[in-house]
C-alpha positions as CSV (number, residue, x, y, z in Angstrom):
1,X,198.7,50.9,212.6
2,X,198.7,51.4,208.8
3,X,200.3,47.9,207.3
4,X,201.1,47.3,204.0
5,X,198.7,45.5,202.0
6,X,198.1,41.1,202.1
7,X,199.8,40.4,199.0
8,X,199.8,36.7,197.8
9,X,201.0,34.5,194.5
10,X,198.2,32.3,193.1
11,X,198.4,29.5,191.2
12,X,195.9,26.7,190.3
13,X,195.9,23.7,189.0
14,X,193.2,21.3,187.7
15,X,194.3,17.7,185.9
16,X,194.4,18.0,181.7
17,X,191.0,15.8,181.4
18,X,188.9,17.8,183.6
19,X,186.9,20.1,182.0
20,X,188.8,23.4,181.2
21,X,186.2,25.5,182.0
22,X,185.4,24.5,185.1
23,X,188.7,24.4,186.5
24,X,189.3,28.0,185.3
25,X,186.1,29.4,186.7
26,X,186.6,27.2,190.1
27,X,190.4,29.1,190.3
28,X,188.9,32.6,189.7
29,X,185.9,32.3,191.9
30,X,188.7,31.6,194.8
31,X,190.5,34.3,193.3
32,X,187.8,37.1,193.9
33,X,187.0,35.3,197.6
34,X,191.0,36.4,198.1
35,X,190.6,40.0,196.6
36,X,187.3,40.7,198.9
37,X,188.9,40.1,202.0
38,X,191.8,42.9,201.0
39,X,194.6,40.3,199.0
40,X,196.7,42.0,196.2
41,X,197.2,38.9,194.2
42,X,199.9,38.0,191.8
43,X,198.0,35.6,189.7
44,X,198.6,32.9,186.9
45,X,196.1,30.9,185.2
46,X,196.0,27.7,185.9
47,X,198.3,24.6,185.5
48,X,197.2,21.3,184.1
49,X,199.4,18.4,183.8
50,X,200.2,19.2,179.9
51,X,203.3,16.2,179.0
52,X,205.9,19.0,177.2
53,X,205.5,21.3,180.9
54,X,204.7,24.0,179.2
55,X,201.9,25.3,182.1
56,X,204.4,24.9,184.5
57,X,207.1,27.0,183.0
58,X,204.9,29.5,182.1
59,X,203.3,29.3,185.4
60,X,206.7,29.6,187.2
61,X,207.6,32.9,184.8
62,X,205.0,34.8,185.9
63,X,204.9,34.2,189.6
64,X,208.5,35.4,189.5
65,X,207.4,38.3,188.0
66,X,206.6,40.1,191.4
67,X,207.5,39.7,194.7
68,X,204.6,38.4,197.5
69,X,204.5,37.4,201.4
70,X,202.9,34.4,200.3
71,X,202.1,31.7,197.5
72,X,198.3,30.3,197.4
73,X,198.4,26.8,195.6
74,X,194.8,26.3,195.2
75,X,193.9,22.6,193.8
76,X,190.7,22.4,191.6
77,X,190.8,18.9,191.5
78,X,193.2,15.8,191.4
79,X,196.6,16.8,189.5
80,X,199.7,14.6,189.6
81,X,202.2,15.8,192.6
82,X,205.0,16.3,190.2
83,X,203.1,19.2,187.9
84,X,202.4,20.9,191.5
85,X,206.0,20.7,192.8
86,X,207.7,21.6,189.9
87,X,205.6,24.5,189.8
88,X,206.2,26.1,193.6
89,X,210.0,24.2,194.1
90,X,211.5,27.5,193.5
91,X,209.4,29.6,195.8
92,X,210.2,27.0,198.6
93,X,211.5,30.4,200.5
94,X,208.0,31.5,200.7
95,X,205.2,30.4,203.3
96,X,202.7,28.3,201.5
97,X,198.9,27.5,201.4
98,X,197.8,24.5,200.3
99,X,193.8,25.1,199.2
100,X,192.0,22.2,198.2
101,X,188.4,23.6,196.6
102,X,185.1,21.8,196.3
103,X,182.6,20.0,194.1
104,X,179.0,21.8,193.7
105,X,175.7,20.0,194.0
106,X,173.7,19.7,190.2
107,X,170.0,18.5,190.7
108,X,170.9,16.7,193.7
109,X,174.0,15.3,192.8
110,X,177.5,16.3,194.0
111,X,179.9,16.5,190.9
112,X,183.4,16.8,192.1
113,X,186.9,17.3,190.3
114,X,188.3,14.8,193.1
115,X,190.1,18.8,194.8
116,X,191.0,16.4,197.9
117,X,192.9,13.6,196.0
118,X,195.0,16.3,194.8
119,X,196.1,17.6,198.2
120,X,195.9,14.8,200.1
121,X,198.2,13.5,197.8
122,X,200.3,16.7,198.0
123,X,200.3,17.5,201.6
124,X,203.1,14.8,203.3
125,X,205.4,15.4,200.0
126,X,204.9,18.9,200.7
127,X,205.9,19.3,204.5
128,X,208.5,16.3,203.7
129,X,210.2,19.1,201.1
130,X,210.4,21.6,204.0
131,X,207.4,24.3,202.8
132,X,206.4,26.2,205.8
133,X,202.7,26.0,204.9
134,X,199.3,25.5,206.0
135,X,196.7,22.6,204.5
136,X,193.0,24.3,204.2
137,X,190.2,22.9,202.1
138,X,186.9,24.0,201.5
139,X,183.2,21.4,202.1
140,X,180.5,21.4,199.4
141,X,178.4,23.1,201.8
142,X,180.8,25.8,202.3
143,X,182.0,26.7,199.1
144,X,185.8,29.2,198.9
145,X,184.9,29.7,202.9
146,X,188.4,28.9,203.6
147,X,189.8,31.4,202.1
148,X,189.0,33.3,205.1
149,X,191.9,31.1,206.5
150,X,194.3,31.9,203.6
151,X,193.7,35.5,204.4
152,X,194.6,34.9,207.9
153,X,197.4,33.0,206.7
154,X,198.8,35.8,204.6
155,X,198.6,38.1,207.9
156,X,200.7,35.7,209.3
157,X,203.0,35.9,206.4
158,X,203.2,39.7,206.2
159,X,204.2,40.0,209.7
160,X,207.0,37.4,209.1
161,X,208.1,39.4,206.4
162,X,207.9,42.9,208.4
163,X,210.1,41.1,210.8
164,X,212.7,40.1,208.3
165,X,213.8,44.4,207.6
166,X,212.7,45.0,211.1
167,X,215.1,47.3,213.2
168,X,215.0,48.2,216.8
169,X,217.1,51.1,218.2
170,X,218.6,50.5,222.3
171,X,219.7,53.6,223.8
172,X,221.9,52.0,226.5
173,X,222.4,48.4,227.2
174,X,221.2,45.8,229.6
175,X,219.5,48.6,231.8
176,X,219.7,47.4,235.9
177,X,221.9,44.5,234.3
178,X,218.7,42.4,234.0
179,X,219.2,39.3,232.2
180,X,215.8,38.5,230.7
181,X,215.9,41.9,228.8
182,X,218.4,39.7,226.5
183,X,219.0,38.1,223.5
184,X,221.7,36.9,221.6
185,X,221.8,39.2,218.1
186,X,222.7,36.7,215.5
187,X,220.3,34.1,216.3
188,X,217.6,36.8,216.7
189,X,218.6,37.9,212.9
190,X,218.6,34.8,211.7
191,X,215.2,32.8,212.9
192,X,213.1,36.2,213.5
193,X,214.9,39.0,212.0
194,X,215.0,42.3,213.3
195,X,218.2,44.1,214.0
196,X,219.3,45.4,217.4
197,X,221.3,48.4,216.9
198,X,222.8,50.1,220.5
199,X,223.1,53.6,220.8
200,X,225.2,55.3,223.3
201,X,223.2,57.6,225.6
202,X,226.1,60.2,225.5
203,X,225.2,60.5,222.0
204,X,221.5,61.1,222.5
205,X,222.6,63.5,225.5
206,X,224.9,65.8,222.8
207,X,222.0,66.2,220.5
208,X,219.6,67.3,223.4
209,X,221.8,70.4,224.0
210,X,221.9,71.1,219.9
211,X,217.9,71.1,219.6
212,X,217.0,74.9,218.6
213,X,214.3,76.3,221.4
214,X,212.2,77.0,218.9
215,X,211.6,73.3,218.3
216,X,210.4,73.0,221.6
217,X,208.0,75.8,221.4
218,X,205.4,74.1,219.3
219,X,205.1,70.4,221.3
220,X,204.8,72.5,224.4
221,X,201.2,73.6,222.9
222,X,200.9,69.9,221.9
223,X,201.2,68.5,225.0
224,X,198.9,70.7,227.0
225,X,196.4,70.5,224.7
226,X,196.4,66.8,225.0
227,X,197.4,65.8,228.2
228,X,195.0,67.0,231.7
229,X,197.6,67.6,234.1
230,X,197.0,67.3,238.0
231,X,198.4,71.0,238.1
232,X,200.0,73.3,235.6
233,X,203.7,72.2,235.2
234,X,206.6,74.8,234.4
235,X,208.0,74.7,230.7
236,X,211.5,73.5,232.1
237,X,209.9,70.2,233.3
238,X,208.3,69.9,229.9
239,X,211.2,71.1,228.2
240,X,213.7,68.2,229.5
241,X,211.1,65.3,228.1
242,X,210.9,67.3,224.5
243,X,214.4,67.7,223.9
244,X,214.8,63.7,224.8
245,X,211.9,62.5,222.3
246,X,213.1,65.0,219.4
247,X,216.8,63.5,220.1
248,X,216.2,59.9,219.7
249,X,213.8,60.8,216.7
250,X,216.6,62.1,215.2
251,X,218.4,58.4,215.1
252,X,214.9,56.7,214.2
253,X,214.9,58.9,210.9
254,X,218.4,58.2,210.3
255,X,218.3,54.7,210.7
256,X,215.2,54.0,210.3
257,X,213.8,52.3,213.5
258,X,210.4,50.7,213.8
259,X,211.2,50.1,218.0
260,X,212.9,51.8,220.5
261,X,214.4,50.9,224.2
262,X,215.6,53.6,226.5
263,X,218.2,52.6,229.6
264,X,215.8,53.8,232.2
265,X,217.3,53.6,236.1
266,X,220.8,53.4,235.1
267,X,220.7,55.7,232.1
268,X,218.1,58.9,231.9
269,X,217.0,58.9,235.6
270,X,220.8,59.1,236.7
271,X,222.5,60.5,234.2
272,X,220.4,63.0,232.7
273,X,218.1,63.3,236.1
274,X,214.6,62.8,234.8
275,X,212.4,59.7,234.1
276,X,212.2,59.2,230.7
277,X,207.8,58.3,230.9
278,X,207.4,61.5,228.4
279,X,209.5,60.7,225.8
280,X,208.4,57.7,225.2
281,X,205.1,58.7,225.3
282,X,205.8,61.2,222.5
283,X,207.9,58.4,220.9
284,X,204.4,56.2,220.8
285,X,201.7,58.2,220.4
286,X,203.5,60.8,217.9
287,X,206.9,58.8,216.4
288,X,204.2,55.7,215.7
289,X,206.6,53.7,217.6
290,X,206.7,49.9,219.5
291,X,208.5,51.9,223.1
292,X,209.5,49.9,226.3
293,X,212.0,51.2,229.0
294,X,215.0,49.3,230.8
295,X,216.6,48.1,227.3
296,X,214.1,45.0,226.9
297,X,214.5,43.4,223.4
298,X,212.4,40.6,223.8
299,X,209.7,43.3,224.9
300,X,210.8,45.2,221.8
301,X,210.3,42.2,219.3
302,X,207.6,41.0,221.2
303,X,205.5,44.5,220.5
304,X,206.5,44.1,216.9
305,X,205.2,40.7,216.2
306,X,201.9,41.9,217.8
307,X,201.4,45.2,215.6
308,X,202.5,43.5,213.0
309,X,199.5,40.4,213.4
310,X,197.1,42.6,215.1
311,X,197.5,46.1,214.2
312,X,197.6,47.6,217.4
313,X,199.9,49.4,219.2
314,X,201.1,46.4,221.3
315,X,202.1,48.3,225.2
316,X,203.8,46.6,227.9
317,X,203.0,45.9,231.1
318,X,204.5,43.9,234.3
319,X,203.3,42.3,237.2
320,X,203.0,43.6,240.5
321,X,201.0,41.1,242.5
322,X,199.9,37.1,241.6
323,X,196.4,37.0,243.2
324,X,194.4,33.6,243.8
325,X,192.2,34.2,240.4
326,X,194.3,36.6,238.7
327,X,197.2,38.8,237.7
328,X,197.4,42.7,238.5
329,X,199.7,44.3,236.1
330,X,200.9,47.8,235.8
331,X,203.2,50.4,234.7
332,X,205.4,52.6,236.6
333,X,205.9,55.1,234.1
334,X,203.5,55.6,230.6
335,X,201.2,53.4,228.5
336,X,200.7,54.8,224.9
337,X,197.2,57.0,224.1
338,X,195.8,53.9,221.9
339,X,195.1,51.9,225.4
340,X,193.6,54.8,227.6
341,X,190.2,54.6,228.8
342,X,189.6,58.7,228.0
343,X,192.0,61.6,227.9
344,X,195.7,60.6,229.1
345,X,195.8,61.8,232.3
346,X,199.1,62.8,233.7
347,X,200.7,64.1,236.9
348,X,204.1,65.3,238.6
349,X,205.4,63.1,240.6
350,X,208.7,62.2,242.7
351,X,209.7,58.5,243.3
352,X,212.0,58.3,246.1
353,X,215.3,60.3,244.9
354,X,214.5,61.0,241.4
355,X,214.0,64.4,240.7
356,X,209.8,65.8,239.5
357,X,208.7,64.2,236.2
358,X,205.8,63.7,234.2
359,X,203.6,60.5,235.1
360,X,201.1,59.1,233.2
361,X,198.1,58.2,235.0
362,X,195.5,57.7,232.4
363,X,193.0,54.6,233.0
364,X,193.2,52.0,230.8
365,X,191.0,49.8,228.5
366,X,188.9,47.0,229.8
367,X,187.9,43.5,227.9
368,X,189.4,40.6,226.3
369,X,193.2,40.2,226.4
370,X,195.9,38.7,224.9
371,X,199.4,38.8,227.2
372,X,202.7,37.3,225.5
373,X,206.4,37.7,225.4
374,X,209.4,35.7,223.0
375,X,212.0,34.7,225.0
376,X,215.0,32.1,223.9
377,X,217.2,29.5,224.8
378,X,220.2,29.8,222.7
379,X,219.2,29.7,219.2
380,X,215.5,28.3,220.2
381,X,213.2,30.6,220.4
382,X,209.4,30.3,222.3
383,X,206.6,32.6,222.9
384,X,204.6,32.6,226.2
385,X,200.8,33.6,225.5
386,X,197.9,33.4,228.1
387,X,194.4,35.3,227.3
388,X,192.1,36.4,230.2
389,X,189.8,38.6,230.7
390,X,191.0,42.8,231.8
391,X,188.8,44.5,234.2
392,X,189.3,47.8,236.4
393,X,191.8,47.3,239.1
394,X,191.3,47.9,243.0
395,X,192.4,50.6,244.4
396,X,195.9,50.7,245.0
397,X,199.6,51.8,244.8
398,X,203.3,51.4,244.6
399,X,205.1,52.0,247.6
400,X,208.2,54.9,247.0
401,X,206.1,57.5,245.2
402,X,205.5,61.2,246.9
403,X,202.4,60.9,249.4
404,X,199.7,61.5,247.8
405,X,200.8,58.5,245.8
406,X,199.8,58.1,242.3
407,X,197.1,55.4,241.4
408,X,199.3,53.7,238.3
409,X,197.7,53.1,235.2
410,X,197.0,48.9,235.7
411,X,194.7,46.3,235.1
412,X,193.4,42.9,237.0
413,X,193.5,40.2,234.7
414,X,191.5,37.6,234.9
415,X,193.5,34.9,233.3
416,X,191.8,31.5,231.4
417,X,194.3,29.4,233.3
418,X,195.3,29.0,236.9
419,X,197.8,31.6,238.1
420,X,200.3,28.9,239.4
421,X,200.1,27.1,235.6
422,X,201.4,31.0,234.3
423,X,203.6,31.6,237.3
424,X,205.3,28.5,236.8
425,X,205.7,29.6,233.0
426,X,206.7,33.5,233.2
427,X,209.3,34.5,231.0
428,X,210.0,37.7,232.4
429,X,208.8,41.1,234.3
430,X,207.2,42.9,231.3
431,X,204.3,41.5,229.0
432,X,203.1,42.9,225.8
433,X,199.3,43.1,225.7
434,X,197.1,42.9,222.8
435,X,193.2,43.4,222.6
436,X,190.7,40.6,222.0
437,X,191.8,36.6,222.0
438,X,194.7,36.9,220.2
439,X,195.8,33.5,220.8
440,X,195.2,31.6,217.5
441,X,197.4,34.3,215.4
442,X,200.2,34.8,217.5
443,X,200.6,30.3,217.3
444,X,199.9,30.8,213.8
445,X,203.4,33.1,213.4
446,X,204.9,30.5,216.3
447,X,204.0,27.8,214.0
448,X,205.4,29.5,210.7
449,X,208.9,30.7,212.0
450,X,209.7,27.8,214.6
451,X,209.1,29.2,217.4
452,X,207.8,27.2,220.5
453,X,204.6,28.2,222.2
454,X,204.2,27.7,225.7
């Protein structure tokens, strides 16, 4: 995913007797750590502890100046609390990282501007004034090597903020009349952020029929130049998949969606009498969208808050066996081009009633995983998140499907816990995966909006 740039406020402070100089070459040295490692920083010079205030106001004027995901107070020695405070009280909104810097060794001495009275001094009175922030201090032996720490910090930050405008687009509701595929839309607004907006499949339907043919024509060449089918399919079965991904496109430009949910069993297989795997592949690997079937928001938000940390695309997966040392999860449907081991490999294929459709069947990418999923209990929210280790799964397959039957696209996952600890845990049938141990910045945005990690 492209994501908008780290952007950051920074302000530091060093006490009125310290040497000037210093201080000012201390707070642009962990300026220019910040800027290496991709922060677009809105910067003031720093404050000292002047008796008329007039560092602070000026200080205060030019942070307001532009907005930022996050505000970097970066302590280059001791300062009085109050200077600090009245400095970042009216950015309170705004995550927080409170950077205590170093002294430096002069022929074999360590001369220090006392960085850690400052923040140790700061650190209660700032979690007793309600900051969300995070404490981080560098080690004479490490000089600015913590800003790698703020950077992570402002990741965290951005994806908060990418949550707050977030909007997710349900065509249907409560697909199957699941219950865990719920959440209740106000406190979801209010502690997370994104929007849930339903639309009615009828609608989607309407605009199907009103798509000219010759729309179709050019994603017909698209799609078997990039997928390897089993066997050539007839443009009718292609057609029926098109006309569903160029529909609900229309609504994501119009409203401007960054997720989307289709009502899967109850909705576009028995309605409309196709699976819906195609268009959402299209929706993912073309729309750049987070896609899961059977109206899941927590799915939804959960694949957000993962692209929005990580970058990647963020595809679900649910559980089809609990084995003594691990978990073998699967899809029944699609998994977006960004997790196949190769080409995408798809087939036609009939699941018990349903009419032909398009199946994805690609193999999919092995090594280090990350599985979570937000869930809530009323207006608390918590995140389940495991990390294991994904290799290729035995042969096998799900019972229903047309003889020969389809090897899914799955993986066995070897998980760092015992299966009973997750099974005792599991907050529903579908998981979003990430790559690589994402475990440390998903309790970092856990940590930052309130959310419970189990």
């Amino acid at each position: 995913m492209n994501l908008p740039p780290l952007t950051a406020g920074f302000v530091g402070f060093g006490e009125v007797n310290s040497p000037r100089d210093l201080i000012e070459r201390k707070c642009l040295a962990a300026q220019q750590a910040l800027i290496a490692q991709g922060v677009q920083l809105v910067a003031t010079d720093p404050v000292c502890d002047d008796p008329e205030g007039v560092n602070e106001a000026r200080a205060r004027r030019e942070l307001a100046r532009q907005d930022f995901d996050v505000l970097v107070v970066c302590l280059a020695g001791w300062i009085p609390s109050h200077t600090v405070l009245d400095v970042i009280m009216p950015f309170v909104h705004k995550p927080v990282v409170l950077w205590g810097l170093t002294g430096a060794y002069e022929e074999g001495r360590l001369v220090t501007t006392a960085d850690q009275a400052g923040t140790t001094a700061l650190r209660d009175a700032v979690d007793a004034l309600g900051f969300k922030f995070v404490y981080i201090y560098d080690t004479p032996d490490a000089p600015y090597a913590a800003a790698a720490k703020a950077v992570r910090f402002c990741e965290t930050a951005r994806a908060a903020a990418l949550l707050r405008t977030a909007r997710v687009g349900m065509v249907g509701y409560r697909d199957m009349k699941l219950h865990v595929t719920l959440l209740d839309a106000l406190s979801l607004r209010k502690l997370i952020g994104p929007e849930i907006e339903t639309i009615e499949l009828l609608e989607i339907a309407q605009r199907m029929e009103k798509i000219p043919a010759t729309e179709i024509v050019p994603w017909l060449q698209i799609i078997r130049r990039d997928w390897q089918f089993n066997r050539p399919p007839e443009d009718a079965t292609l057609e029926r998949g098109i006309r569903l991904y160029l529909a609900v496109m229309q609504k994501v430009k119009e409203r401007g969606y960054q997720a989307v949910s289709l009502i899967d069993v109850d909705g576009v297989k028995k309605l409309l009498g196709f699976p819906p795997a195609m268009a959402l592949m299209l929706l993912a690997d073309h729309g750049g969208l987070a896609t899961i079937p059977e109206n899941d928001v927590p799915g939804a938000v959960t694949q957000l808050i993962v692209r929005y940390l990580t970058g990647q695309v963020g595809a679900y997966f649910e559980f089809y066996e609990f084995m003594t040392d691990r978990l073998l999860v699967g899809v029944p449907d699609y998994v977006p081009a960004e997790v196949v081991d190769g080409a995408v490999q798809v087939m036609l294929a009939k699941f018990g009633e349903l009419s032909e459709g398009v199946l994805n069947v690609s193999k999919v990418k092995t090594g280090r995983v990350t599985l979570c999923r937000l869930a809530s209990r009323g207006d608390r929210y918590r995140m389940h998140i495991v990390t294991g280790e994904a290799v290729t799964p035995r042969k096998w397959e799900e019972a229903g499907w047309t003889q020969p039957a389809p090897q899914l696209p799955g993986l066995e996952v070897i998980l760092d816990c015992p299966v009973d600890d997750f099974a005792q845990k599991v907050l529903g049938q579908h998981y979003i995966l990430a790559y690589g141990d994402q475990r440390q910045r998903l309790v970092d945005w856990c940590k930052l909006l309130g959310v419970d990690v189990i």
